[in-house]
N, C-alpha and C positions, 0 to 999 in steps of 0.2 A: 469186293463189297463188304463192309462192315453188320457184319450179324453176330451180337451181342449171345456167348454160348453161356452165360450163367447172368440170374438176376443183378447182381452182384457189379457186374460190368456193365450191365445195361443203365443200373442207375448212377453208376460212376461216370460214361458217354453222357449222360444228359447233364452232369456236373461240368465234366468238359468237351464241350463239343467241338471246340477250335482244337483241342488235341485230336478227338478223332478223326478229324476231317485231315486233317498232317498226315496221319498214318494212314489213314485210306489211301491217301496222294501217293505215299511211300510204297503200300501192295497195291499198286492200280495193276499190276501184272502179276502173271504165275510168276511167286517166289518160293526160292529155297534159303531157310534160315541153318547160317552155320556158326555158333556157338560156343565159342573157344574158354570151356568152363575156367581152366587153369590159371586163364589171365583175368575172365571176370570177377572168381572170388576174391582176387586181391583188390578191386576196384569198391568192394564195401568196405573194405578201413576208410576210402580216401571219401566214398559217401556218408557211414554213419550209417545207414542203414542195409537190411540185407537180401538177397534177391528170393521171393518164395520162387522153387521151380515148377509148382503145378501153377501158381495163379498166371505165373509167365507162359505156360504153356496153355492154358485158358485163352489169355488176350490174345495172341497170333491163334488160335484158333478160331477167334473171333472175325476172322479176315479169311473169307474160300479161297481166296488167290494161293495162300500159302499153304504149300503140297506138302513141304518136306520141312522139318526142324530136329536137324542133326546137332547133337552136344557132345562134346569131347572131354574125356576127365580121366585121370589115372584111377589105378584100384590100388590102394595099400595092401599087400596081402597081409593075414590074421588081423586085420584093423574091421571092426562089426559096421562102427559107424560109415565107414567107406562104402563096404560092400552094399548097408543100406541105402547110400544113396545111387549108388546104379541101379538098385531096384527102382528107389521112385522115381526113377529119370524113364526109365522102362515102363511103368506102370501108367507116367502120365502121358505116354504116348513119343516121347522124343525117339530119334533113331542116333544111338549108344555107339560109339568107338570106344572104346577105354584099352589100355593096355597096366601095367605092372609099373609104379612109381619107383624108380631105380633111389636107392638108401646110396650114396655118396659119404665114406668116411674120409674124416682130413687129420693130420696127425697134427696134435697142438702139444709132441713131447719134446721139452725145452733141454730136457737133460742132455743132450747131446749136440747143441749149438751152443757159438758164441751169441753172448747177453746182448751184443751189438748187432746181429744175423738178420736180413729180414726173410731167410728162408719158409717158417711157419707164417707169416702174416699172407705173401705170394695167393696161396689158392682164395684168399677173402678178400683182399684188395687190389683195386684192377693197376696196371702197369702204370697210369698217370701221375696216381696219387701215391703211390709205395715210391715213385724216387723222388718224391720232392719231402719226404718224411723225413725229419731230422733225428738225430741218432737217441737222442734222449725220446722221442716217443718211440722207437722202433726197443729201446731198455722197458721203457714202461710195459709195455704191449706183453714183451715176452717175459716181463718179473710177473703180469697176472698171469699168461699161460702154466708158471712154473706155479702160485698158488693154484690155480683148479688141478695140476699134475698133483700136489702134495692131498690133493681132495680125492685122489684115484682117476682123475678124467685125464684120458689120453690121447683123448679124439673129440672132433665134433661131426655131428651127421649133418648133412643138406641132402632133402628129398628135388629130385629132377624126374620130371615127364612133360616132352613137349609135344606137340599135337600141330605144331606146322608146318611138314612134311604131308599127314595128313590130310589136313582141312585143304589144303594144295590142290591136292592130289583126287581128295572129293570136287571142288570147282572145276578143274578141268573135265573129270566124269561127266558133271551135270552140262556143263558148257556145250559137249561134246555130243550128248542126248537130243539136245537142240528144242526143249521143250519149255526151260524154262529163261525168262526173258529179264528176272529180277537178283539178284543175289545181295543177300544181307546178313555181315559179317559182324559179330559180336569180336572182336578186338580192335587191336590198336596198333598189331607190333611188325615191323620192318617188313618182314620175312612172306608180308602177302602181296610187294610190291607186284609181280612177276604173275601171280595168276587173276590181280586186278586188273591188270595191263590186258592180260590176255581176254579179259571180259569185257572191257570197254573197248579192243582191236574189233570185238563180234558186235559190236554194238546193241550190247547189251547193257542193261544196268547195274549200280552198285552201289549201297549204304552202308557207311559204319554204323553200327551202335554200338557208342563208348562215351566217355565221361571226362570233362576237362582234365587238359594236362596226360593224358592216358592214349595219346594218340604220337605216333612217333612223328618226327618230320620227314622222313621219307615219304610217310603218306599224306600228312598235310599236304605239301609238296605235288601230288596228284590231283589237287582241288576238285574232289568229290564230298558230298554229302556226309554229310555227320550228323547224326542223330542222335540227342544228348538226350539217355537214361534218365537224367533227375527228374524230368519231365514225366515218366508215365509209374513214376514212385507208388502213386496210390492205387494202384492197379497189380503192382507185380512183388510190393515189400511185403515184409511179414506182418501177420493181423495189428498187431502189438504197437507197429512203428507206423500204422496210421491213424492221421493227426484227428484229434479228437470232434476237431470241428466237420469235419470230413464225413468219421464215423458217425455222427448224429444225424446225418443225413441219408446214410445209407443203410443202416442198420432199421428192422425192423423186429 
């Protein structure tokens, strides 16, 4: 049942009551919320706007059904800003996995291949599209790697931490507890075919929340519920990114 824990939501719900009335439908059962930070943050470039994590943690509070709201996120270590937001993930009540975001160096030194090589491009471009590249882009590609080499750059870093093994690994937990009857999963990606399967084998429930385009086809493919974020925008974005006609209503 929908009980509004800050002003602030309460007079947002009477803004939208056809959305609250969805999401009450959505937690009509004990749910555990599982939060796959590391693919949601990439989902506000594709929105434009960004997720606040306490106001989101507010609104599913606003629903007694939901017991548990687990978020998953790497910690960069010596990174302030990182470690600050584990704290506010902690502070606003979420239950924290995080592990050490693995620093991935690739070597982009050109001085020891041929100009034609596509050996340096391999760890950035996946196997499809690096053999249909024709040999004048594959000169191009490595004549810029050879200007950033003359710049002293010899490498490029890509940060990796995946969390679904994980989040997996937490669903069958809860599955297995036998207590709760709802499960809603903040991503989109392949890899939760297997303990979706396993939640709907117990007949139990399951929702995405994710955001067009951001859902793979393997789970399309499952024809379950999908729950599009744009929708509860003015409730969980940051102060800043709501709309002003919005704000003149709510604000006192």
């Amino acid at each position: 049942m929908f009980k509004p824990v800050t002003k602030r939501i309460e007079k947002l719900a009477k803004l939208f009551p056809d959305l609250i009335k969805e999401l009450d439908n959505i937690f009509s059962k004990n749910t555990n919320v599982y939060i796959d930070w590391q693919n949601v943050v990439h989902w506000q470039d594709k929105l434009g706007w960004h997720i606040h994590t306490k106001r989101l943690k507010q609104l599913l509070d606003s629903f007694d059904t939901v017991k548990k709201v687990s978020v998953y996120t790497g910690t960069l270590d010596g990174n302030n800003k990182s470690c600050e937001m584990i704290t506010e993930f902690r502070n606003c009540g979420y239950q924290v996995e995080t592990k050490p975001v693995k620093i991935m160096p690739y070597s982009i030194d050109a001085s020891s291949i041929p100009v034609n090589s596509p050996a340096l491009l391999q760890p950035f471009i996946k196997k499809p599209l690096l053999s249909v590249l024709n040999i004048k882009t594959i000169e191009t590609l490595n004549t810029f790697f050879s200007d950033l080499n003359k710049q002293g750059i010899l490498y490029l870093e890509d940060k990796k931490c995946n969390f679904d093994v994980e989040i997996g690994r937490d669903i069958f937990l809860d599955l297995n507890k036998g207590n709760i009857d709802n499960f809603v999963l903040w991503s989109g990606d392949s890899d939760f075919v297997d303990p979706i399967n396993a939640v709907r084998k117990a007949e139990k429930e399951v929702v995405l929340f994710s955001t067009s385009g951001r859902v793979s086809s393997e789970l399309s493919d499952l024809k379950i519920l999908v729950f599009e974020i744009k929708k509860i925008k003015e409730f969980i974005c940051w102060p800043k990114e709501i709309p002003q006609s919005i704000k003149d209503k709510i604000d006192t």
